[in-house]
TORPA-4810 file (N, C-alpha, C, O; in nm, 3 decimals):
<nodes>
NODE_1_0.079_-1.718_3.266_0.074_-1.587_3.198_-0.033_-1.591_3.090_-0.037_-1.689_3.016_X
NODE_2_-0.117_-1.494_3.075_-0.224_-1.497_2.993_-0.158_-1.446_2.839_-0.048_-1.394_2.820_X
NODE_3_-0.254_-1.478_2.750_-0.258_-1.437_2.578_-0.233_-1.234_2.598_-0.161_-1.176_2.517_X
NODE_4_-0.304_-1.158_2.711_-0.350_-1.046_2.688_-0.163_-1.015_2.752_-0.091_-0.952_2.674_X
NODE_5_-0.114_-1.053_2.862_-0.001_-1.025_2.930_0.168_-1.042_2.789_0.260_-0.964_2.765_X
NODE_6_0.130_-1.187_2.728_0.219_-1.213_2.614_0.215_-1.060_2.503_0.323_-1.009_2.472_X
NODE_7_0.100_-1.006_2.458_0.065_-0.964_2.408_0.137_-0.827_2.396_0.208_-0.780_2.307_X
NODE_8_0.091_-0.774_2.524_0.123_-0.647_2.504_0.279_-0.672_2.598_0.295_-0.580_2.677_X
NODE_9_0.360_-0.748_2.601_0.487_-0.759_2.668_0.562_-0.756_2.482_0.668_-0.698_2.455_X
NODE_10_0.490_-0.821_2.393_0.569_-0.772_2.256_0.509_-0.631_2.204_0.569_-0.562_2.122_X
NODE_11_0.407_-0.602_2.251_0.420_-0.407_2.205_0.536_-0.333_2.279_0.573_-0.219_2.253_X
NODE_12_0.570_-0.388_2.344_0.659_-0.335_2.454_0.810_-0.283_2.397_0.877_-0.180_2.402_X
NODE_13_0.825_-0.463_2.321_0.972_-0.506_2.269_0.946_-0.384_2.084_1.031_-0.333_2.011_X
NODE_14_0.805_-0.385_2.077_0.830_-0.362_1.892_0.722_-0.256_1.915_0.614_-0.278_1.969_X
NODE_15_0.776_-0.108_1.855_0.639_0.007_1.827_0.624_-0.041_1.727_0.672_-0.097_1.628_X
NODE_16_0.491_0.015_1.808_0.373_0.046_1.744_0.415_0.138_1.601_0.492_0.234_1.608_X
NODE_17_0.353_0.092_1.472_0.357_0.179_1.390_0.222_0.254_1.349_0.118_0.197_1.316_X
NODE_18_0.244_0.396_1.356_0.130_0.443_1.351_0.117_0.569_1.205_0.202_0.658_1.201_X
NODE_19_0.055_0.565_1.142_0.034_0.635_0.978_-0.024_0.780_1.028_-0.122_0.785_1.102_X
NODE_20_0.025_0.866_0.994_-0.040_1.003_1.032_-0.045_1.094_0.914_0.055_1.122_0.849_X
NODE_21_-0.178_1.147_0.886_-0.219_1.226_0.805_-0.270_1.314_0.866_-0.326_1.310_0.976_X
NODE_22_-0.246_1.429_0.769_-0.299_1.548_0.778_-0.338_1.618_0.645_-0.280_1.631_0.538_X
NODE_23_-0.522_1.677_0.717_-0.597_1.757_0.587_-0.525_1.846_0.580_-0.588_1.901_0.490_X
NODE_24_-0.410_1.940_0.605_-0.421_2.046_0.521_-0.305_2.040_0.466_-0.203_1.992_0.516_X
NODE_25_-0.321_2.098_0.342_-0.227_2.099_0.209_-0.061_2.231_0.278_0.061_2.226_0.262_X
NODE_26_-0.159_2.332_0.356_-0.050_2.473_0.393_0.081_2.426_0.428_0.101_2.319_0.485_X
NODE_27_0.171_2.506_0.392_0.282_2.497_0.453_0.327_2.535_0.627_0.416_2.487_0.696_X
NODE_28_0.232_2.630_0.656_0.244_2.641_0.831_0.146_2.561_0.848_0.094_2.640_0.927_X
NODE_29_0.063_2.465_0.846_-0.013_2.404_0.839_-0.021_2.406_1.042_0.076_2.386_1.115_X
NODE_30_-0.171_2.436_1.090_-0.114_2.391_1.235_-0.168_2.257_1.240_-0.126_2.182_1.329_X
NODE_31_-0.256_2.215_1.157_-0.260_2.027_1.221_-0.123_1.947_1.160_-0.070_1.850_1.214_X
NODE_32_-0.085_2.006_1.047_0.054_1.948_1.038_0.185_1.877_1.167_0.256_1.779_1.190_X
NODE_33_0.142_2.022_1.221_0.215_2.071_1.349_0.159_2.000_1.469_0.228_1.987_1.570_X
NODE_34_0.035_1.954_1.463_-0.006_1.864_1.573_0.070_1.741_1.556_0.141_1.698_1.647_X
NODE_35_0.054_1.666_1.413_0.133_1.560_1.395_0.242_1.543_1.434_0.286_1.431_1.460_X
NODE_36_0.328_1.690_1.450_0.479_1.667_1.487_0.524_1.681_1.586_0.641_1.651_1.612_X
NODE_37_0.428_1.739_1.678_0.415_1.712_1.856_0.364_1.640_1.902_0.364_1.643_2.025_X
NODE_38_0.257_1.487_1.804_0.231_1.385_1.859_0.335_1.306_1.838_0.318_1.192_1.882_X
NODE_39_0.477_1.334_1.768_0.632_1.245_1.729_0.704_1.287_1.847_0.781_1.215_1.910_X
NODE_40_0.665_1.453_1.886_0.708_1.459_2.014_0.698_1.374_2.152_0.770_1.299_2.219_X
NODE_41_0.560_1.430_2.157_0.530_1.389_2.286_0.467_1.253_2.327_0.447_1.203_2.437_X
NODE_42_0.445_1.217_2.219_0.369_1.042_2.192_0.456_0.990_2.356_0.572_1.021_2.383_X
NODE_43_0.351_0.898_2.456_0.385_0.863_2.548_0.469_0.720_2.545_0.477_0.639_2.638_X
NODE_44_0.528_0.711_2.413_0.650_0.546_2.393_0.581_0.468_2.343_0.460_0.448_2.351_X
NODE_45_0.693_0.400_2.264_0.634_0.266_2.227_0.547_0.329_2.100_0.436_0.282_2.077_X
NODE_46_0.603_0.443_2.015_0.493_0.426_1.877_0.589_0.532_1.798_0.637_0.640_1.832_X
NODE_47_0.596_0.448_1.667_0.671_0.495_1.557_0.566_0.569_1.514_0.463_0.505_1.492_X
NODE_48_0.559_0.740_1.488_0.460_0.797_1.414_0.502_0.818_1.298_0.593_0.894_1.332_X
NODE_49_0.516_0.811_1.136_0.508_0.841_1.047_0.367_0.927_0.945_0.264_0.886_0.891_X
NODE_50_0.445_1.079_0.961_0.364_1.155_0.855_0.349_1.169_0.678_0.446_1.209_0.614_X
NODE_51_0.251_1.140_0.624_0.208_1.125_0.545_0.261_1.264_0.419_0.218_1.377_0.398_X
NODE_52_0.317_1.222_0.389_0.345_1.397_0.287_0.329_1.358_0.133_0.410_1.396_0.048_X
NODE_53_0.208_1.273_0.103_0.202_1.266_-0.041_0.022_1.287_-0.110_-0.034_1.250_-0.213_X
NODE_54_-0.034_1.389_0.054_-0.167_1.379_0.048_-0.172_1.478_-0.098_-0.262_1.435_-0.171_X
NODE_55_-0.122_1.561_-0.141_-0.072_1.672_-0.257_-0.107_1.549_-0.407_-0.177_1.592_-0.499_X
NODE_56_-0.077_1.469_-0.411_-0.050_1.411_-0.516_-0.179_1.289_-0.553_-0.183_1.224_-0.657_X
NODE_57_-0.253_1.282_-0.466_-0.349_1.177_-0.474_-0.472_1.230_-0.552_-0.552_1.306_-0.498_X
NODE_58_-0.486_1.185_-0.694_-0.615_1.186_-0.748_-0.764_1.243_-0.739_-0.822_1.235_-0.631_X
NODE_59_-0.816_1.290_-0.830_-0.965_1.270_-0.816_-1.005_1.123_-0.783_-0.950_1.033_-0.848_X
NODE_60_-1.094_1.091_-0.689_-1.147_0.965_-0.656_-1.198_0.891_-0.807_-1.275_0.968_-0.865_X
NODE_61_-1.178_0.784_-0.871_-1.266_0.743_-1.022_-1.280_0.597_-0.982_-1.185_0.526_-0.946_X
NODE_62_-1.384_0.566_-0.990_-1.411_0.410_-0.972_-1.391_0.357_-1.096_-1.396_0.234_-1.091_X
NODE_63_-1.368_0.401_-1.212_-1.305_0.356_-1.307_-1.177_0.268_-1.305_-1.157_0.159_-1.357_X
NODE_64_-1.113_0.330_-1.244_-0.960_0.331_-1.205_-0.935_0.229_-1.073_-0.826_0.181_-1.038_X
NODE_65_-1.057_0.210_-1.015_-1.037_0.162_-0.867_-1.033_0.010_-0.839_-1.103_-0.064_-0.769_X
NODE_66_-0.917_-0.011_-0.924_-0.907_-0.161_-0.914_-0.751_-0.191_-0.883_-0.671_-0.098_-0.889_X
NODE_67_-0.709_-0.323_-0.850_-0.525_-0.324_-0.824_-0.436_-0.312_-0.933_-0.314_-0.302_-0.928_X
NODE_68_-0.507_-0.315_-1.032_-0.458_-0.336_-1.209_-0.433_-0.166_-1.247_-0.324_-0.120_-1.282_X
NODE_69_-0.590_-0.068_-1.228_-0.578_0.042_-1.257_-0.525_0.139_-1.207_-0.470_0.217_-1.285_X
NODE_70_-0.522_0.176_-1.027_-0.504_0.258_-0.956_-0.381_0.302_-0.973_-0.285_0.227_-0.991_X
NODE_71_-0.372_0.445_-0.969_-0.227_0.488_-0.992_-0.161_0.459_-0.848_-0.202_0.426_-0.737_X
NODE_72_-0.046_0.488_-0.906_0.060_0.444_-0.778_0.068_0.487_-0.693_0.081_0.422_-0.589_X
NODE_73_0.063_0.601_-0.697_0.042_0.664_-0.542_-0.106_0.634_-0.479_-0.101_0.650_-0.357_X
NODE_74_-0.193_0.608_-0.508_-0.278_0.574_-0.423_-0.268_0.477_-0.394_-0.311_0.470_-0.278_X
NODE_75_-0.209_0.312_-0.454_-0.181_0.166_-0.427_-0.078_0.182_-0.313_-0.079_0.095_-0.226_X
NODE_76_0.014_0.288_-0.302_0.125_0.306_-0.179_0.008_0.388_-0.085_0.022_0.328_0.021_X
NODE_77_-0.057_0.450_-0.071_-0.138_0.520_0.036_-0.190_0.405_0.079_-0.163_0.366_0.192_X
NODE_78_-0.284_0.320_-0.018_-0.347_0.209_0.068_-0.233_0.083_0.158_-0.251_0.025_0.265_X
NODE_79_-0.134_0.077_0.075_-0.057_-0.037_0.107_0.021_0.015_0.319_0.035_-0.049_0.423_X
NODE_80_0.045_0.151_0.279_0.103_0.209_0.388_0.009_0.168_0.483_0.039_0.085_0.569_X
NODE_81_-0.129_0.229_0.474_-0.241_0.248_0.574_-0.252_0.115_0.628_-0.285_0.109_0.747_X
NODE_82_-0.238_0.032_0.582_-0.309_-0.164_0.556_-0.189_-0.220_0.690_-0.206_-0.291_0.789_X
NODE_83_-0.058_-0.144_0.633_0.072_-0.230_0.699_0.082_-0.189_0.843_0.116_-0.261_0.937_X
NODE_84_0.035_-0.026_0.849_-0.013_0.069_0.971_-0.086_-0.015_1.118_-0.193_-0.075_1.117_X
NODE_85_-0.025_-0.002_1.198_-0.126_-0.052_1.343_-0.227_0.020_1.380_-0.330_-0.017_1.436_X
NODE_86_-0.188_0.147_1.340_-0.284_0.253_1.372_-0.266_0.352_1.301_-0.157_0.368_1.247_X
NODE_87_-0.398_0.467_1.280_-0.384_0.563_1.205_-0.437_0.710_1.272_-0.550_0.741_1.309_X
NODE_88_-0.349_0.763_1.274_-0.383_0.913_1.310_-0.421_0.999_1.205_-0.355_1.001_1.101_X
NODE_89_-0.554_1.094_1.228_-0.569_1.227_1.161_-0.605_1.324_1.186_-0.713_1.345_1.241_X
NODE_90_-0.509_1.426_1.146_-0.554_1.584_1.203_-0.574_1.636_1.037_-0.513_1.625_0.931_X
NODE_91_-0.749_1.725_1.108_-0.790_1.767_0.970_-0.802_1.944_1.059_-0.797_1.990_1.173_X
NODE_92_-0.816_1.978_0.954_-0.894_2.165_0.930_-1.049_2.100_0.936_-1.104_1.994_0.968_X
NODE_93_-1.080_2.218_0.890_-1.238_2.258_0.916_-1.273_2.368_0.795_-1.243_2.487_0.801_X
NODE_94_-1.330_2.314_0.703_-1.352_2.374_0.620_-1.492_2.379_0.559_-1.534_2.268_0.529_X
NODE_95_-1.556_2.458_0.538_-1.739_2.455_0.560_-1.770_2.353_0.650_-1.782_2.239_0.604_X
NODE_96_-1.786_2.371_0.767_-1.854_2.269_0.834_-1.819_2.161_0.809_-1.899_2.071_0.833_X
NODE_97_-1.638_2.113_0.728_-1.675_1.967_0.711_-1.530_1.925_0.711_-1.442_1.997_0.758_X
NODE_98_-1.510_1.812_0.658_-1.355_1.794_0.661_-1.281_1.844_0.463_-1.346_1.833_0.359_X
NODE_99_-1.171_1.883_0.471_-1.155_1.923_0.353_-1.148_1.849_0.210_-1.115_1.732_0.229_X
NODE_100_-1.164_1.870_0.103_-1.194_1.782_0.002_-1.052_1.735_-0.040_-1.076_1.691_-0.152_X
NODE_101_-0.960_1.722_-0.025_-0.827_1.646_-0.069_-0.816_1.511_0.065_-0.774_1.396_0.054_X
NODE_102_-0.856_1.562_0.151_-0.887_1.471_0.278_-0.973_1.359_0.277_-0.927_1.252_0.317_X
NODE_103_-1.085_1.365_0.240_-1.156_1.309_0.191_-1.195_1.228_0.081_-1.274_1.134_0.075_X
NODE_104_-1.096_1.304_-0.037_-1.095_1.241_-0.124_-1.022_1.094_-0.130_-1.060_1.004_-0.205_X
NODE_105_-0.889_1.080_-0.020_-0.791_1.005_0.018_-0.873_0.894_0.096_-0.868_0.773_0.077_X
NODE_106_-0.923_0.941_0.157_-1.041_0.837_0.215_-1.110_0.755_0.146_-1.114_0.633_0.166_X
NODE_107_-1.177_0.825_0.049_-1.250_0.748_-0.089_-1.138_0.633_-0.133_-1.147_0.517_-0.173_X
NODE_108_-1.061_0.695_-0.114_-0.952_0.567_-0.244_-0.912_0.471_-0.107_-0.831_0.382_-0.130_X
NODE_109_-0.962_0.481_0.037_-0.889_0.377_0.110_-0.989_0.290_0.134_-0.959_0.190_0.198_X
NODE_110_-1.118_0.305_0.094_-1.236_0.273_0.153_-1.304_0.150_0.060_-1.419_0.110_0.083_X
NODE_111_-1.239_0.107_-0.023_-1.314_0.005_-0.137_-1.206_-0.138_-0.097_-1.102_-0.154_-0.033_X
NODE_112_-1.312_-0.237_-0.187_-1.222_-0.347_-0.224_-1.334_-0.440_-0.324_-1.382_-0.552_-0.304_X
NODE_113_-1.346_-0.367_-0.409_-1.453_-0.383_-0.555_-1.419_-0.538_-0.549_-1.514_-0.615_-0.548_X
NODE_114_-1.302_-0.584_-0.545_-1.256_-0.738_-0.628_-1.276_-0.809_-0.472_-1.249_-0.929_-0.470_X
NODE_115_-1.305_-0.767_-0.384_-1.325_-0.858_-0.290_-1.270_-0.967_-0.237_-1.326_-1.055_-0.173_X
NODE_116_-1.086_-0.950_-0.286_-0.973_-1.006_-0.241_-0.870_-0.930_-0.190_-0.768_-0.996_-0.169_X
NODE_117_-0.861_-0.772_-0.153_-0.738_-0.716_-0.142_-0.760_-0.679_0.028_-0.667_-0.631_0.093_X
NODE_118_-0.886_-0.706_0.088_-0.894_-0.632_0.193_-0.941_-0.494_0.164_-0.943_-0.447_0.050_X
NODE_119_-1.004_-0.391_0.338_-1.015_-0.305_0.321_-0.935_-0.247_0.379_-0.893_-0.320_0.469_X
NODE_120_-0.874_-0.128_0.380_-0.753_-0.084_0.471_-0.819_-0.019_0.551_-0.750_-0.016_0.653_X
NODE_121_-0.920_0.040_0.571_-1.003_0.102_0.639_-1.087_0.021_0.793_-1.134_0.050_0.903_X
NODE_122_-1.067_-0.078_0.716_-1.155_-0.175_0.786_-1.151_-0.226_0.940_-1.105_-0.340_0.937_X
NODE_123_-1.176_-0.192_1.053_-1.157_-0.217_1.187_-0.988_-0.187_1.257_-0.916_-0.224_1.350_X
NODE_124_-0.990_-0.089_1.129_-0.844_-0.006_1.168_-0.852_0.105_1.281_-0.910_0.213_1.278_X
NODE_125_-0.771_0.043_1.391_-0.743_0.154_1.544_-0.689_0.273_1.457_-0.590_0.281_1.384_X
NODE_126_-0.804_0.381_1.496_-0.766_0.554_1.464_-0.832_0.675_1.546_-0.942_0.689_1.599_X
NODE_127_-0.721_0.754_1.534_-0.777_0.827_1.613_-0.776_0.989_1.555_-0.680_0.987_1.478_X
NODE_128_-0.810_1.073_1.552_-0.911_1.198_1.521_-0.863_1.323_1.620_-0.889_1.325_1.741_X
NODE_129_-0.787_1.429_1.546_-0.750_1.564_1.617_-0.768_1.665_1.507_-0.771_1.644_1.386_X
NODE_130_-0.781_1.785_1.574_-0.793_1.880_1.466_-0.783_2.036_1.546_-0.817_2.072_1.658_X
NODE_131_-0.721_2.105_1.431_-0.679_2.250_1.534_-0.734_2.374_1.436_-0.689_2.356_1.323_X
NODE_132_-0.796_2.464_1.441_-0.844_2.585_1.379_-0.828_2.738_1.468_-0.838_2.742_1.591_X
NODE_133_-0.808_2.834_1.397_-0.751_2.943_1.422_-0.934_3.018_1.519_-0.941_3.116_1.594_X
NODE_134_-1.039_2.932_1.479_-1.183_2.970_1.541_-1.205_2.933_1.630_-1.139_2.830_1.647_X
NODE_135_-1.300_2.967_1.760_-1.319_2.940_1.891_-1.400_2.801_1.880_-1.415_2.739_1.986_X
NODE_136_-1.450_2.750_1.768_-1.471_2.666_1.786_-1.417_2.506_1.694_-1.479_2.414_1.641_X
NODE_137_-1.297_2.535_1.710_-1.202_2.462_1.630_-1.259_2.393_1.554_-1.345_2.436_1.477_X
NODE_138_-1.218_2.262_1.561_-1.252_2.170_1.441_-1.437_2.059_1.508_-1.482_1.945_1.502_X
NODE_139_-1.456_2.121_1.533_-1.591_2.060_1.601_-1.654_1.948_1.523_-1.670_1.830_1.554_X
NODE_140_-1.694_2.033_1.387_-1.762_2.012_1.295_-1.714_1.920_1.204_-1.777_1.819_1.172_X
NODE_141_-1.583_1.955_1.150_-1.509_1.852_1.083_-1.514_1.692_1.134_-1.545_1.595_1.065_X
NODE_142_-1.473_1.695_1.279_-1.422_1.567_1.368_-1.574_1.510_1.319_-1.596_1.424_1.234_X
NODE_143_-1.635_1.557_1.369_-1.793_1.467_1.404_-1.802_1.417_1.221_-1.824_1.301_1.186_X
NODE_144_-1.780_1.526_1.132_-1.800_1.460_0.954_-1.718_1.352_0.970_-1.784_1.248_0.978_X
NODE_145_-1.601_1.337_0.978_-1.520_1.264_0.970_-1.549_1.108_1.039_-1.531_0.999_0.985_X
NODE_146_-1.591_1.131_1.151_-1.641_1.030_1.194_-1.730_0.967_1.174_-1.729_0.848_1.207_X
NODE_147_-1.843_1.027_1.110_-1.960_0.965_0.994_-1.947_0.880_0.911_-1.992_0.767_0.894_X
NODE_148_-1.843_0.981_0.833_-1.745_0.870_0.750_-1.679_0.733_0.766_-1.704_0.642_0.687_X
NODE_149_-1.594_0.721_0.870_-1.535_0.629_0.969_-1.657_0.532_1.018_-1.624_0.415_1.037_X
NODE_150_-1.794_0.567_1.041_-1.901_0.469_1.080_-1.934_0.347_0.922_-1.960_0.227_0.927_X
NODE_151_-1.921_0.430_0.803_-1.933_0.323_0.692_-1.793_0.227_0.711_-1.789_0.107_0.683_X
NODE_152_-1.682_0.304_0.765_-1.578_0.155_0.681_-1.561_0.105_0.800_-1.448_0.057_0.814_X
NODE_153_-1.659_0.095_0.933_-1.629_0.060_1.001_-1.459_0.046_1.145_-1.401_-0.021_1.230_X
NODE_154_-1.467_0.182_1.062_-1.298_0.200_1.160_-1.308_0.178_1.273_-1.423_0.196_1.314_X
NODE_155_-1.229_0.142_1.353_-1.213_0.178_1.488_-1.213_0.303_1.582_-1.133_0.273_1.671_X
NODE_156_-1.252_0.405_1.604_-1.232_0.524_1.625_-1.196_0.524_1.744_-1.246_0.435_1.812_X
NODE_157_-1.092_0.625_1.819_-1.099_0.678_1.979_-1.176_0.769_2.001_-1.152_0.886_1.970_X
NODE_158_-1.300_0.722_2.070_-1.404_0.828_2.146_-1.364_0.958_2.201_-1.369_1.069_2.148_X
NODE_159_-1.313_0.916_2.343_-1.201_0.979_2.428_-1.095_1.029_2.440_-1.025_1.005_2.341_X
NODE_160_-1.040_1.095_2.523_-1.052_1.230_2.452_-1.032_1.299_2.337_-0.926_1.279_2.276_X
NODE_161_-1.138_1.405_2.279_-1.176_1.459_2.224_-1.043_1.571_2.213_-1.025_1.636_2.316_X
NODE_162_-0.978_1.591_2.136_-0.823_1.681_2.072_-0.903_1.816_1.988_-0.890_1.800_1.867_X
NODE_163_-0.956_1.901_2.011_-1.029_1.991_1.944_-0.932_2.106_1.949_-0.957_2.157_2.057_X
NODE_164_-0.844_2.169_1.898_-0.741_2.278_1.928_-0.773_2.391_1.867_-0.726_2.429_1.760_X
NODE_165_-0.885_2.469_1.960_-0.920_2.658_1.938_-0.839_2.699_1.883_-0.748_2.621_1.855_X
NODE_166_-0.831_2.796_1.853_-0.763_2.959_1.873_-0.599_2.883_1.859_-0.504_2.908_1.933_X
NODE_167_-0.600_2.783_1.737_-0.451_2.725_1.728_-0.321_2.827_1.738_-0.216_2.768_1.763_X
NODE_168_-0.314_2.943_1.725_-0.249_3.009_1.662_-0.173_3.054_1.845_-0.067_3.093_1.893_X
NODE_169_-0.254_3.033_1.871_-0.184_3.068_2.051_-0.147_2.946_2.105_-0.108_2.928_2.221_X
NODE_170_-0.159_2.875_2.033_-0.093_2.726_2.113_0.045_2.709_2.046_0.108_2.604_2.063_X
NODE_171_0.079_2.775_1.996_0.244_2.717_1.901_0.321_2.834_1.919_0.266_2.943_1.906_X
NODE_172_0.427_2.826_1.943_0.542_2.934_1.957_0.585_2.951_1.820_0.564_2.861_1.739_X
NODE_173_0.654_3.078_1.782_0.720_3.091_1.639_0.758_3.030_1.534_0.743_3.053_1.414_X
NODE_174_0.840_2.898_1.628_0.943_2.801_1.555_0.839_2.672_1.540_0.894_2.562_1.546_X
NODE_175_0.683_2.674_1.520_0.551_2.553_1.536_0.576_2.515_1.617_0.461_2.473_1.621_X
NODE_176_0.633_2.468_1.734_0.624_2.421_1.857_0.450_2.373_1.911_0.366_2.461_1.890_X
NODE_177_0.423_2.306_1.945_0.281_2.370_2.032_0.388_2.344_2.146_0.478_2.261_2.157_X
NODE_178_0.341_2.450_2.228_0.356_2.509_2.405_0.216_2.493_2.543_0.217_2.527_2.661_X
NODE_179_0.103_2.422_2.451_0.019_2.449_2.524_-0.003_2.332_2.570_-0.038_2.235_2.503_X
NODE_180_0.023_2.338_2.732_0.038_2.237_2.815_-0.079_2.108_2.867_-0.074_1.992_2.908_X
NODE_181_-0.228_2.261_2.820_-0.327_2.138_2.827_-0.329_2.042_2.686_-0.347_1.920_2.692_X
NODE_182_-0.312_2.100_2.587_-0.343_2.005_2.478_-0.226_1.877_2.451_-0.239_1.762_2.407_X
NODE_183_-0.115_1.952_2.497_-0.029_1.854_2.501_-0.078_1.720_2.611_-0.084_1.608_2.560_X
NODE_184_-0.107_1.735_2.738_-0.174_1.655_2.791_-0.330_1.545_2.731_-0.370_1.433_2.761_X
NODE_185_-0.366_1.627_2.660_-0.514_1.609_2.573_-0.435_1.485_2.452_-0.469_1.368_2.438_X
NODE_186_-0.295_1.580_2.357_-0.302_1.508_2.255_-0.208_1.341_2.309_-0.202_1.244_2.234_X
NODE_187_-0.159_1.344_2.421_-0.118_1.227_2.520_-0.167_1.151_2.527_-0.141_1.041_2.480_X
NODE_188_-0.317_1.207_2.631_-0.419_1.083_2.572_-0.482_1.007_2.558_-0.524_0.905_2.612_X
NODE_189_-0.500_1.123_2.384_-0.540_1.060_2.233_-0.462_0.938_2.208_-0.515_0.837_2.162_X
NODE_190_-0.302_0.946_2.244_-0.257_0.817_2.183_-0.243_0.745_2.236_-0.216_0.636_2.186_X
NODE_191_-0.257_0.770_2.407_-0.271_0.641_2.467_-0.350_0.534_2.460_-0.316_0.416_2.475_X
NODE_192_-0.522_0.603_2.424_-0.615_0.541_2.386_-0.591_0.471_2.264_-0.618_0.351_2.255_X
NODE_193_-0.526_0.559_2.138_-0.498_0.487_2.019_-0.419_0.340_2.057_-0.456_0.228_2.023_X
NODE_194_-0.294_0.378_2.141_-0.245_0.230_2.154_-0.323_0.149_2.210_-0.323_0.048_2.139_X
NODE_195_-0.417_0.130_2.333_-0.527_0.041_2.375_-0.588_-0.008_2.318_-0.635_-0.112_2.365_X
NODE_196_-0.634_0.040_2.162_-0.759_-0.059_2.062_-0.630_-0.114_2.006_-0.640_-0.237_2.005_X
NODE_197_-0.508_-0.075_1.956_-0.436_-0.137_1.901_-0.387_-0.219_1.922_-0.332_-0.291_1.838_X
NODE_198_-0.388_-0.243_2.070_-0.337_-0.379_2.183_-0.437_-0.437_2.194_-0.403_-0.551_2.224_X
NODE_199_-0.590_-0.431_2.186_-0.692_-0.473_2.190_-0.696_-0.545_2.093_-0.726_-0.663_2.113_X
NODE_200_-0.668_-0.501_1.950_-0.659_-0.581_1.866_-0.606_-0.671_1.845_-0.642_-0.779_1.800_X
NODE_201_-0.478_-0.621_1.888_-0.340_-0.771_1.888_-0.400_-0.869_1.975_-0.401_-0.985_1.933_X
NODE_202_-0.456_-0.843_2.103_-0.531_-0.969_2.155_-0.620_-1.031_2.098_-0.613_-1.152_2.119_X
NODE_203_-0.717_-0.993_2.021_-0.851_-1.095_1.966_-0.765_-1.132_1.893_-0.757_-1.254_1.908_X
NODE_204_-0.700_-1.101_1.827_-0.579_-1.171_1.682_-0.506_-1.294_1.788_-0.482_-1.404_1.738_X
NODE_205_-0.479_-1.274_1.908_-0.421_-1.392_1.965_-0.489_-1.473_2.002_-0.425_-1.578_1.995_X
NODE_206_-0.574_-1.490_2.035_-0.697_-1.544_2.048_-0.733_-1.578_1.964_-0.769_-1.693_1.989_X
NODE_207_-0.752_-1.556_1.866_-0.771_-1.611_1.744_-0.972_-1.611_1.743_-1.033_-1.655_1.646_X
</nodes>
């Protein structure tokens, strides 16, 4: 039996834990709502946990950006993300870009000034969805976002691409999404997410 067969026979026995954020602050929020139909429909084998303390996280200050200074809630954002197998995010689209509380959260995951804590960012399996009420959903955002993701070196899922139009027709009353292709689409997104994440667990066995 090979290292790669051992491997993913314990993803099997233990989910996957996976960190899910979402840019928007709204209360009907529809990428919110993506998050909670990827808890739905996630194809097994992955604990999704959503993020609900993006509200409370700081102006970015490199002042502050040390393990001594950082306020607490950002030392628990990083600590979460770090412990995370994988990380999911559904953003909005806001000028052409991803939104500034979103981003800003990023900033605070993206350092390690003292050059002992790790980066949490760092060759972390993630993957990238986004839903807008415009025909051309989150286009613009995904691709910023991923720019971003090229400095800390994340892991990103290429394939498929989760772009959700005209969100507002994909969700029934009660947020549901109902829409059968994206549900297939946001499937998968996480199937792929689990593959770098099993990918990873192998070079780690391997050593």
């Amino acid at each position: 039996m090979t290292d790669r067969h051992i491997v993913n026979e314990e993803h099997l026995m233990t989910a996957s834990k996976i960190f899910a954020i979402s840019g928007s602050l709204r209360a009907d929020s529809h990428n919110t709502r993506l998050l909670k139909a990827a808890q739905k429909f996630n194809p097994g084998g992955q604990e999704i946990e959503i993020y609900e303390g993006l509200r409370e996280i700081p102006p970015y200050d490199l002042d502050l950006d040390t393990p001594e200074l950082r306020p607490a809630v950002v030392e628990d954002l990083r600590r979460r993300v770090a412990e995370a197998d994988g990380l999911l995010i559904a953003t909005p689209e806001f000028n052409y870009s991803v939104p500034g509380v979103l981003k800003n959260a990023i900033d605070w995951l993206s350092t390690d000034w003292t050059r002992t804590e790790g980066l949490p960012l760092h060759r972390k399996p993630a993957a990238i969805l986004g839903a807008a009420p415009t025909n051309f959903g989150t286009v613009r955002a995904q691709l910023a976002l991923r720019q971003v993701f090229v400095w800390t070196e994340t892991d990103v899922v290429v394939k498929p691409e989760v772009i959700v139009f005209r969100a507002h027709e994909r969700f029934d009353e009660e947020g549901n999404l109902t829409d059968e292709i994206t549900i297939g689409l946001l499937q998968g997104l996480l199937t792929a997410l689990q593959e770098k994440i099993d990918a990873k667990a192998d070079r780690a066995a391997r050593g």
